[in-house]
Structures are given as C-alpha cells and as structure tokens.
PDB file of N, CA, C and O in Angstrom:
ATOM      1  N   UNK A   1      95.535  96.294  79.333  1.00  0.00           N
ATOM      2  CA  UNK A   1      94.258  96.137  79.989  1.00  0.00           C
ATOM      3  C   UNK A   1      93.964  97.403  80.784  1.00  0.00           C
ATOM      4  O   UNK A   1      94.917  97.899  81.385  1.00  0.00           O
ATOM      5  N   UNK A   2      92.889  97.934  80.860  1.00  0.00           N
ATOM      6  CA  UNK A   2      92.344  99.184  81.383  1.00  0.00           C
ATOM      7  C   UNK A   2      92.432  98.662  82.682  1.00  0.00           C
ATOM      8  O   UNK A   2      92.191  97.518  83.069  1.00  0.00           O
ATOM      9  N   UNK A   3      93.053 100.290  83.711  1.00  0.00           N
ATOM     10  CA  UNK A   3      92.578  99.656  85.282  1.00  0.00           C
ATOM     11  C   UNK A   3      91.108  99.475  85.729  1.00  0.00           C
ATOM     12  O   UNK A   3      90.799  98.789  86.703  1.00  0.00           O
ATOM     13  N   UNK A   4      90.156 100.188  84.890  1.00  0.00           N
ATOM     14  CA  UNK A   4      88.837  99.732  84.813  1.00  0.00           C
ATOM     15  C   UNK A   4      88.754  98.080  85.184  1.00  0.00           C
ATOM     16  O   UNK A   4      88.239  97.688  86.231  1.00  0.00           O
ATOM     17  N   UNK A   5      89.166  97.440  84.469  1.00  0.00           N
ATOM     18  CA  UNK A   5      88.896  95.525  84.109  1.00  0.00           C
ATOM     19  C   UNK A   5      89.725  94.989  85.290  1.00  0.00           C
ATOM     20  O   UNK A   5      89.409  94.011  85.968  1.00  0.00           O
ATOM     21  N   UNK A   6      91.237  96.033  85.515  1.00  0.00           N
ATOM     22  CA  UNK A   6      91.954  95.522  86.443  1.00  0.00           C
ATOM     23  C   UNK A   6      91.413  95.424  87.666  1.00  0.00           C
ATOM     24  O   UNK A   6      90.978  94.413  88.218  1.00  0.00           O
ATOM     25  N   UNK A   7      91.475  96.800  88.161  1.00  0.00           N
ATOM     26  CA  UNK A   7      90.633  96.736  89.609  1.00  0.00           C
ATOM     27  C   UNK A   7      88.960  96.938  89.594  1.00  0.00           C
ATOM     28  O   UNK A   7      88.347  97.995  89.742  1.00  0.00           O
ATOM     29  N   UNK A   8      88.573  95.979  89.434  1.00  0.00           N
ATOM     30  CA  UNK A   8      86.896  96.188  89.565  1.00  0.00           C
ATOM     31  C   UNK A   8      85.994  96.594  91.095  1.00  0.00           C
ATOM     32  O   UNK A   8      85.108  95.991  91.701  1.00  0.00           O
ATOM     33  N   UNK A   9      86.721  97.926  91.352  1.00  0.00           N
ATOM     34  CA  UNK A   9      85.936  98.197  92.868  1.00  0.00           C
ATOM     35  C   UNK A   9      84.403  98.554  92.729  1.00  0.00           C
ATOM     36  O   UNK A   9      83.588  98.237  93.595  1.00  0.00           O
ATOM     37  N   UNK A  10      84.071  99.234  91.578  1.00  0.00           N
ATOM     38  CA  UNK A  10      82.947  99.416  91.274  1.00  0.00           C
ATOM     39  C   UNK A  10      82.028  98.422  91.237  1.00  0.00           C
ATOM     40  O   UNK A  10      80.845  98.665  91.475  1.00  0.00           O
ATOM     41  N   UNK A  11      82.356  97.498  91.008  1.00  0.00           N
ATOM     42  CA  UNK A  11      81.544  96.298  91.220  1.00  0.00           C
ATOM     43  C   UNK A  11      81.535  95.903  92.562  1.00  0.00           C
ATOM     44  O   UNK A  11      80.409  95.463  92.795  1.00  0.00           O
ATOM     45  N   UNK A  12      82.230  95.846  93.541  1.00  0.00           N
ATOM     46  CA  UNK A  12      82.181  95.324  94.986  1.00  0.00           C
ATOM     47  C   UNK A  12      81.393  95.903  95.962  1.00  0.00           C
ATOM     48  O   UNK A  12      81.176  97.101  96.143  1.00  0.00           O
ATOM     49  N   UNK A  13      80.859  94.649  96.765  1.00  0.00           N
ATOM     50  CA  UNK A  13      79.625  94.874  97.763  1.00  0.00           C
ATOM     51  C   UNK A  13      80.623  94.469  98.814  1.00  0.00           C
ATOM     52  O   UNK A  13      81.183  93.382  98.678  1.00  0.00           O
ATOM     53  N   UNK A  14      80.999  95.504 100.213  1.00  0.00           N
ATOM     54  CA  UNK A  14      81.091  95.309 101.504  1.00  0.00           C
ATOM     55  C   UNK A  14      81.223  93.708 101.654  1.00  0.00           C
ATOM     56  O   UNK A  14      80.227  92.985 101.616  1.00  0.00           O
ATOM     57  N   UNK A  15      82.515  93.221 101.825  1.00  0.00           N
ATOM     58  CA  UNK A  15      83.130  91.523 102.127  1.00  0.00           C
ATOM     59  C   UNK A  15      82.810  91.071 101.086  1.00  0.00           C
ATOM     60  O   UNK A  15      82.220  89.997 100.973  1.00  0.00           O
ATOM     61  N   UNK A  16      83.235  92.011  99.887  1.00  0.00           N
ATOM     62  CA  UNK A  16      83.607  90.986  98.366  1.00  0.00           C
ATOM     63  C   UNK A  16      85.214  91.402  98.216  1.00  0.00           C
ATOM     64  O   UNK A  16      85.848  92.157  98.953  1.00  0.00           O
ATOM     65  N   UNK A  17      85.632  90.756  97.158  1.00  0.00           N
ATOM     66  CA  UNK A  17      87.154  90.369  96.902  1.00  0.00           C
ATOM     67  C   UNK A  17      87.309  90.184  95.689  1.00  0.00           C
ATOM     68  O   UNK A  17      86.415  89.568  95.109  1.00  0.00           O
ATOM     69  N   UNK A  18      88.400  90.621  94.971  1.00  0.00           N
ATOM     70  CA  UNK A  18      89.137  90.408  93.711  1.00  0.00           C
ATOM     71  C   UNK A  18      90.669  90.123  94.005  1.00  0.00           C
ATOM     72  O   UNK A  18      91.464  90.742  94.711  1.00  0.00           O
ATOM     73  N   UNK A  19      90.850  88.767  93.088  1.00  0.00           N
ATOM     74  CA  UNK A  19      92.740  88.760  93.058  1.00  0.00           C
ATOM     75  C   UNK A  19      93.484  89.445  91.928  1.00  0.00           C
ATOM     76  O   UNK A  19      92.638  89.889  91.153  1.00  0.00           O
ATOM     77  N   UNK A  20      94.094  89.580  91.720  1.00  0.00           N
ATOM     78  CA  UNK A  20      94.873  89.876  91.163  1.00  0.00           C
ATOM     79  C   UNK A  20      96.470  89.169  90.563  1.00  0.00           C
ATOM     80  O   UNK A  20      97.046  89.041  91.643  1.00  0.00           O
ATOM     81  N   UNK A  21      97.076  88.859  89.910  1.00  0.00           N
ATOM     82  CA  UNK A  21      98.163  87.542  89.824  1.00  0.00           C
ATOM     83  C   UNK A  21      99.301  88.781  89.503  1.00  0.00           C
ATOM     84  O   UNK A  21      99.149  89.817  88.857  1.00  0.00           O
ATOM     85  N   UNK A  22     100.318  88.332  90.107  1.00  0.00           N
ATOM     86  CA  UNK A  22     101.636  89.455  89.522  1.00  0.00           C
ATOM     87  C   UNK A  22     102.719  88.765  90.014  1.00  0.00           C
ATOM     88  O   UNK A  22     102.518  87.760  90.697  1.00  0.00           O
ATOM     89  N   UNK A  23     103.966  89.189  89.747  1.00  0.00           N
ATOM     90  CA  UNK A  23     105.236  88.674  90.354  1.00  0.00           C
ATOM     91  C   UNK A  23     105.844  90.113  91.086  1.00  0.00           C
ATOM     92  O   UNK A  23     106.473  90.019  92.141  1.00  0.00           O
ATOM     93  N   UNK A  24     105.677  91.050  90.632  1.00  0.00           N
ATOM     94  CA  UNK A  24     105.829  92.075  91.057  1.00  0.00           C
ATOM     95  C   UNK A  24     105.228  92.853  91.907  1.00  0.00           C
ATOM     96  O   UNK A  24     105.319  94.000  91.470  1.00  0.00           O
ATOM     97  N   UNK A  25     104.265  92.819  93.579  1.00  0.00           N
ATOM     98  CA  UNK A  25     102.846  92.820  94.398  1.00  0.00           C
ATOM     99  C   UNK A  25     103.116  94.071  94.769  1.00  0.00           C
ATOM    100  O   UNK A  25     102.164  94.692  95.242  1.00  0.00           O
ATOM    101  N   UNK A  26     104.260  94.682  94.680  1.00  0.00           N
ATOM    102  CA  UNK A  26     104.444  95.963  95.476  1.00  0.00           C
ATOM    103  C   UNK A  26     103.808  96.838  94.843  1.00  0.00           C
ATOM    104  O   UNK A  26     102.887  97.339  95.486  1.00  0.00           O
ATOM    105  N   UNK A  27     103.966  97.239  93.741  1.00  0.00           N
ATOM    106  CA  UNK A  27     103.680  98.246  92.720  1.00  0.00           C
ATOM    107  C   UNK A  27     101.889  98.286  92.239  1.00  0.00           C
ATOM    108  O   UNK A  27     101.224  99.210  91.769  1.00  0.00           O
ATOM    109  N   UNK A  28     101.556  97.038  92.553  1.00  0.00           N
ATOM    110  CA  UNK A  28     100.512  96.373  92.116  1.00  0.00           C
ATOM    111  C   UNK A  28      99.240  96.816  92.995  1.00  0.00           C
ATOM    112  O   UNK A  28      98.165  97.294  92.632  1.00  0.00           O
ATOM    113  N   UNK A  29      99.787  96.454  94.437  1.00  0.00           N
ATOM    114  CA  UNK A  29      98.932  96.879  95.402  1.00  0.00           C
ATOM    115  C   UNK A  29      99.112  97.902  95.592  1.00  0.00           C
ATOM    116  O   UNK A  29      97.904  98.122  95.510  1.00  0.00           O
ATOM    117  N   UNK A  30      99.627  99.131  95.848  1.00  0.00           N
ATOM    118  CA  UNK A  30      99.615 100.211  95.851  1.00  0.00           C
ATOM    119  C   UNK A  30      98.808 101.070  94.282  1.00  0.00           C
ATOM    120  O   UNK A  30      97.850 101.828  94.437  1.00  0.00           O
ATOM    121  N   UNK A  31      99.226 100.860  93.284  1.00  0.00           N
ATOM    122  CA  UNK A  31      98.232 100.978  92.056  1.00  0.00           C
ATOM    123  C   UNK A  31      97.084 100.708  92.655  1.00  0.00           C
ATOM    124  O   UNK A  31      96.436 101.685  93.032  1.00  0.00           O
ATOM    125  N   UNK A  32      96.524  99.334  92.904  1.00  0.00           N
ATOM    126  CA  UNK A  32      95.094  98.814  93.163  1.00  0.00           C
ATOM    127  C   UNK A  32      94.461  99.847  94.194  1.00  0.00           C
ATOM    128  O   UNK A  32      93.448 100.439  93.823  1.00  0.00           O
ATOM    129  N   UNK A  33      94.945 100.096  95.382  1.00  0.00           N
ATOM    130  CA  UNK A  33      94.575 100.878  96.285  1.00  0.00           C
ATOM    131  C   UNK A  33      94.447 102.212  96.222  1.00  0.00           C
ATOM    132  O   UNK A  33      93.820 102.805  97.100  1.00  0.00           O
ATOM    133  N   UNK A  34      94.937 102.771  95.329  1.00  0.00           N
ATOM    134  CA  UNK A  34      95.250 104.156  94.534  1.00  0.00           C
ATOM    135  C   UNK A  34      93.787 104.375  93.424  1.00  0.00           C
ATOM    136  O   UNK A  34      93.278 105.404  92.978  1.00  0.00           O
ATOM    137  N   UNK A  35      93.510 103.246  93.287  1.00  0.00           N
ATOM    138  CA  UNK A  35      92.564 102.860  91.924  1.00  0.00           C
ATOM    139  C   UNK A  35      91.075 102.878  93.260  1.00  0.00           C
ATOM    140  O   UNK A  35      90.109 103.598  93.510  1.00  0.00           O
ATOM    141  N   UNK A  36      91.404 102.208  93.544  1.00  0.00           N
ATOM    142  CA  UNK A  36      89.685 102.343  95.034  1.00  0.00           C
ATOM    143  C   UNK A  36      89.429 103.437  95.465  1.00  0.00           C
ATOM    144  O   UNK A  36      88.252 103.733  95.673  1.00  0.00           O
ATOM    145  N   UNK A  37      90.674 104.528  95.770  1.00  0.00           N
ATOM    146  CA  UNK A  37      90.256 106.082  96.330  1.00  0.00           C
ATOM    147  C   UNK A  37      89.769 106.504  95.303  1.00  0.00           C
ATOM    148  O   UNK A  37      88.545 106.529  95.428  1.00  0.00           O
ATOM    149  N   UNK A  38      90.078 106.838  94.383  1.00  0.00           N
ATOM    150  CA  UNK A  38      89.514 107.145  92.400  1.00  0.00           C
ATOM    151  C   UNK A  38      88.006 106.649  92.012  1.00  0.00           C
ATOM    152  O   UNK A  38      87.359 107.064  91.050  1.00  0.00           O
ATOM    153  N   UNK A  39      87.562 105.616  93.021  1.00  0.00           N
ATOM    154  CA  UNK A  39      86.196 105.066  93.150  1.00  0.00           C
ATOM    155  C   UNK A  39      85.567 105.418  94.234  1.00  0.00           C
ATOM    156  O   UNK A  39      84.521 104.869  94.582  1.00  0.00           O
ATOM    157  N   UNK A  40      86.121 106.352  94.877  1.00  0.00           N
ATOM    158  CA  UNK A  40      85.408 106.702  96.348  1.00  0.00           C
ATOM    159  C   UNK A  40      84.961 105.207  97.511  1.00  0.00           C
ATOM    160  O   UNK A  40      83.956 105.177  98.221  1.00  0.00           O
ATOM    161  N   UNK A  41      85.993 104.125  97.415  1.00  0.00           N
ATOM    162  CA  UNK A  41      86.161 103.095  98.071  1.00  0.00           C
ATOM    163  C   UNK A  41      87.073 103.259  98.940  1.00  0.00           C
ATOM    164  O   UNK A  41      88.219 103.122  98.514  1.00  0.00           O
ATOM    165  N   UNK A  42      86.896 103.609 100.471  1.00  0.00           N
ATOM    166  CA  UNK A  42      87.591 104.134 101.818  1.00  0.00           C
ATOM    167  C   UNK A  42      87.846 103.027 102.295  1.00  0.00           C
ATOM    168  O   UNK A  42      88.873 103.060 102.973  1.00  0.00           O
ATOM    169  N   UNK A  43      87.182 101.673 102.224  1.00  0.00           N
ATOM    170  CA  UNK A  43      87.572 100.907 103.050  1.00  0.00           C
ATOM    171  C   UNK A  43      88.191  99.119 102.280  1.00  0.00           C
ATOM    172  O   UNK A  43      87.855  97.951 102.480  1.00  0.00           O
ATOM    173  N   UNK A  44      89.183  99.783 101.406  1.00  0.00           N
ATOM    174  CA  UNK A  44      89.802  98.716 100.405  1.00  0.00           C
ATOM    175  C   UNK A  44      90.915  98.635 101.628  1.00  0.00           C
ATOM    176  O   UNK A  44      91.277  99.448 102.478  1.00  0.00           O
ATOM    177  N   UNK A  45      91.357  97.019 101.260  1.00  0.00           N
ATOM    178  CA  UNK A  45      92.316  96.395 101.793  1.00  0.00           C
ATOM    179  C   UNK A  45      92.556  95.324 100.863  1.00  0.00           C
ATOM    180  O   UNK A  45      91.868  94.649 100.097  1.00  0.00           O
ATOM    181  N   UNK A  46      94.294  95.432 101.335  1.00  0.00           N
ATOM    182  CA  UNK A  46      94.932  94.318 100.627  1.00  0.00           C
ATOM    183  C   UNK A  46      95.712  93.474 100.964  1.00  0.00           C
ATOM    184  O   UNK A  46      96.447  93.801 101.896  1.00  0.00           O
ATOM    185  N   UNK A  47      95.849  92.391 100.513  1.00  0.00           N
ATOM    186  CA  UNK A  47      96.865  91.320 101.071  1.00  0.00           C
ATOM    187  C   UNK A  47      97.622  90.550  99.939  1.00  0.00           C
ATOM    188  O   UNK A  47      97.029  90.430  98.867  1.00  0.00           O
ATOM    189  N   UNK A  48      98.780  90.058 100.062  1.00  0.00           N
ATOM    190  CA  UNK A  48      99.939  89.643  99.129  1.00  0.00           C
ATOM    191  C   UNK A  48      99.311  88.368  99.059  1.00  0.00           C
ATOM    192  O   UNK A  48      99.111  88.148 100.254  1.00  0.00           O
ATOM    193  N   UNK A  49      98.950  87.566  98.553  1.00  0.00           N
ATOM    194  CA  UNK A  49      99.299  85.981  98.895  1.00  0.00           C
ATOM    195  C   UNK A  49      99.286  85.288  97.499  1.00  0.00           C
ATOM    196  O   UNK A  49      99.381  85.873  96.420  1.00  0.00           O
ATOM    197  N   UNK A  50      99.117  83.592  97.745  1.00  0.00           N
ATOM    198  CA  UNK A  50      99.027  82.822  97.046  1.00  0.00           C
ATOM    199  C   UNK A  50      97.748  82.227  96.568  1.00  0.00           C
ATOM    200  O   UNK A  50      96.939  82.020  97.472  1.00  0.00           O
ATOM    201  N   UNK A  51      97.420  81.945  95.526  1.00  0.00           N
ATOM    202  CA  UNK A  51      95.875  81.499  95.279  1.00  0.00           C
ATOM    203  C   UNK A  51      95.632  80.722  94.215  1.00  0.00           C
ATOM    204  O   UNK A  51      95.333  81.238  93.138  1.00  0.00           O
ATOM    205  N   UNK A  52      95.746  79.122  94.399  1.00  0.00           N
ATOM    206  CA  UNK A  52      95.666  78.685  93.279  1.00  0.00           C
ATOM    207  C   UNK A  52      97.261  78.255  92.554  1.00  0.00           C
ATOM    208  O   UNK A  52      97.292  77.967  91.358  1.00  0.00           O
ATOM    209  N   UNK A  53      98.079  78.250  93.088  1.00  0.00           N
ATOM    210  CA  UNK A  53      99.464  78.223  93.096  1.00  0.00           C
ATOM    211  C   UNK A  53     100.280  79.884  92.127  1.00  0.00           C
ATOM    212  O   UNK A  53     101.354  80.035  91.545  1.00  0.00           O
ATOM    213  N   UNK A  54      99.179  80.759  92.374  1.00  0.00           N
ATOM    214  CA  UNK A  54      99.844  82.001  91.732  1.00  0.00           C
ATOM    215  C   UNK A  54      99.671  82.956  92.539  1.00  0.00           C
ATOM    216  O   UNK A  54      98.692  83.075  93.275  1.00  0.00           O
ATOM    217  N   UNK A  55     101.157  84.151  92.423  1.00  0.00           N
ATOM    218  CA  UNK A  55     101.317  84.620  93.252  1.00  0.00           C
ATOM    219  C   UNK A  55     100.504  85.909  92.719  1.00  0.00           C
ATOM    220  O   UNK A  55     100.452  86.209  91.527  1.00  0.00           O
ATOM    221  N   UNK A  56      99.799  86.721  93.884  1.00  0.00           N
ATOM    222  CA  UNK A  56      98.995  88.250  93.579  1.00  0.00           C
ATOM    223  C   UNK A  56      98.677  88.970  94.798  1.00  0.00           C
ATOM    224  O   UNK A  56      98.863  88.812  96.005  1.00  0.00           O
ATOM    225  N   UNK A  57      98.253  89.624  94.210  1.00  0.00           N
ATOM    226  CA  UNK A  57      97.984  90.399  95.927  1.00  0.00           C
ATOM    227  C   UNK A  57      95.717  90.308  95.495  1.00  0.00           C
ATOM    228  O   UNK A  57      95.092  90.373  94.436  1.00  0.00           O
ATOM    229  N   UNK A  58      95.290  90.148  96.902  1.00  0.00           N
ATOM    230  CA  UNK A  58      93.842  89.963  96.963  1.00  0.00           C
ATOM    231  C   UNK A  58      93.287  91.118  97.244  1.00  0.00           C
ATOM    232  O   UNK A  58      93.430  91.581  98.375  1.00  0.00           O
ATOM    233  N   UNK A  59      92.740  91.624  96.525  1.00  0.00           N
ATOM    234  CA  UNK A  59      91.899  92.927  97.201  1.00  0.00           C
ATOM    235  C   UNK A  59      90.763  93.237  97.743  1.00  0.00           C
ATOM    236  O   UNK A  59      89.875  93.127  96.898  1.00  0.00           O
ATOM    237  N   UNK A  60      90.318  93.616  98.884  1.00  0.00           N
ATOM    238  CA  UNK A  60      88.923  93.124  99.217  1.00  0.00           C
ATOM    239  C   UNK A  60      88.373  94.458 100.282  1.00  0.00           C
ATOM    240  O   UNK A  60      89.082  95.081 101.072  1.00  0.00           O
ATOM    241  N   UNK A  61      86.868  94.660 100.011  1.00  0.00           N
ATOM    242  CA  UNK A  61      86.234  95.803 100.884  1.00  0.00           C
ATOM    243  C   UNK A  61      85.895  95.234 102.321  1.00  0.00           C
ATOM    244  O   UNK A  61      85.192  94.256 102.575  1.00  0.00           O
ATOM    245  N   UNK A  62      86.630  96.167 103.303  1.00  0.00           N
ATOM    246  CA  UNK A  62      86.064  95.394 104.861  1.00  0.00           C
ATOM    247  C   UNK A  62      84.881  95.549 104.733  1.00  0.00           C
ATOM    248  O   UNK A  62      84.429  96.302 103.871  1.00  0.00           O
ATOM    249  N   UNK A  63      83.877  94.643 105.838  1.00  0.00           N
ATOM    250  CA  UNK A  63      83.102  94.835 106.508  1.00  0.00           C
ATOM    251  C   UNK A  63      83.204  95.875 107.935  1.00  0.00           C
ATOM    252  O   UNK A  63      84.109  95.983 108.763  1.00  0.00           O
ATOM    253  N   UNK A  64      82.235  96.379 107.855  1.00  0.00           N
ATOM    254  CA  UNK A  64      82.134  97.270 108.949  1.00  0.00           C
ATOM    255  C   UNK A  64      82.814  96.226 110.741  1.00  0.00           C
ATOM    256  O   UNK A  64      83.640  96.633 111.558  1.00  0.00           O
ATOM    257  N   UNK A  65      82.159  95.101 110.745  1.00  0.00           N
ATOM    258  CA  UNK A  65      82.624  94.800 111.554  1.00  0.00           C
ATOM    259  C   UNK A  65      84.169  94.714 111.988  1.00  0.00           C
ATOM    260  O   UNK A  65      84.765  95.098 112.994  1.00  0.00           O
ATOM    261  N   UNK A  66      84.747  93.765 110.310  1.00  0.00           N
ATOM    262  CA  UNK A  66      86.051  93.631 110.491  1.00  0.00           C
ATOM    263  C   UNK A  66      86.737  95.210 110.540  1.00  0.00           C
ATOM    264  O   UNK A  66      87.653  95.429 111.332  1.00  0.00           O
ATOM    265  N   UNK A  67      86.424  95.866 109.988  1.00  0.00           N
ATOM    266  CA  UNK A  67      87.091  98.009 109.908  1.00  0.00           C
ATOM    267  C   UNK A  67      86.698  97.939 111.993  1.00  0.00           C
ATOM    268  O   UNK A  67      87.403  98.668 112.690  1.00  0.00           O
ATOM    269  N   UNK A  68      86.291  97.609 112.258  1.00  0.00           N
ATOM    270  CA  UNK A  68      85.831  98.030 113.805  1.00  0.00           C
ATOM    271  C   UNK A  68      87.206  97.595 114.791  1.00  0.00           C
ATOM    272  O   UNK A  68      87.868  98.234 115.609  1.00  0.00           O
ATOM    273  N   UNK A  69      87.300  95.640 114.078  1.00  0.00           N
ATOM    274  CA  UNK A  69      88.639  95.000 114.564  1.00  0.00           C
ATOM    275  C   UNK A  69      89.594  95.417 114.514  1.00  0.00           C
ATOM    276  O   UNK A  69      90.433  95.406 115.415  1.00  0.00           O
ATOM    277  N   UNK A  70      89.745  96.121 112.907  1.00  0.00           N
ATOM    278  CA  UNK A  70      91.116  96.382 112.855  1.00  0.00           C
ATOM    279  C   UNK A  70      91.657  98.279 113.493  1.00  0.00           C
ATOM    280  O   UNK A  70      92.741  98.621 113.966  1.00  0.00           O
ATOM    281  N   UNK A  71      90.631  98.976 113.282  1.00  0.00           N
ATOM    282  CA  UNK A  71      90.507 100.033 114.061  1.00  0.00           C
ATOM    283  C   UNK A  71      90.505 101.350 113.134  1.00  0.00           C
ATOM    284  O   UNK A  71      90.885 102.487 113.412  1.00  0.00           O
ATOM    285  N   UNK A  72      89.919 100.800 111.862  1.00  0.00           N
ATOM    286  CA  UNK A  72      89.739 101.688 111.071  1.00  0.00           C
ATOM    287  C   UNK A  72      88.463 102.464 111.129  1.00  0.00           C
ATOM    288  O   UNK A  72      88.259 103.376 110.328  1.00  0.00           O
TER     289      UNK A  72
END
C-alpha cells in the first residue's frame, strides 16, 4: 500500500484524525509523522491507542487552540 493511502494528511482539515491498526506502533508512528513533514503538515500529532478492539497509533492535526495548550 502506498504511504499516499497510508497516511492521508493531505486530506486533513485542522481537528481531523486518521487511525491507523499495527502491532508494531513504534516504527509506524514515526513513519506517519515523517510522512506529514513531506506534506508540509507542522502540526501532526500522534497517539498509540486502542480503537475498536485494534491496536494503532491515531494520527491527528492540532487545533490551534489545543498547539497553544500543549505549547507548541
């Protein structure tokens, strides 16, 4: 599968989100986040979790507000 289909940042509007399913999240999220700078997407974030009883990491563009919280 192309990282095109994989990470769809190009498609994301400011507090949208894509999961992702893996057993392996380390490699995954770092790829994914590697894949958003390559899209000129500065304000990707990620998180490991569960969704649906499968494990992935979630990838999602802050909002300006939340980038303010966290101190980005």
């Amino acid at each position: 599968m192309s990282k095109h289909k994989l990470f769809p940042w190009h498609k994301l509007d400011k507090g949208q989100a894509f999961f992702v399913p893996a057993l392996d999240v380390a490699p995954l999220r770092e790829e994914g986040l590697k894949a958003a700078v390559t899209h000129r997407v500065l304000d990707a974030r990620s998180v490991v979790c569960i969704m649906q009883g499968r494990l992935g990491v979630l990838f999602y563009r802050a909002t300006p507000e939340l980038a303010r919280r966290l101190g980005s």
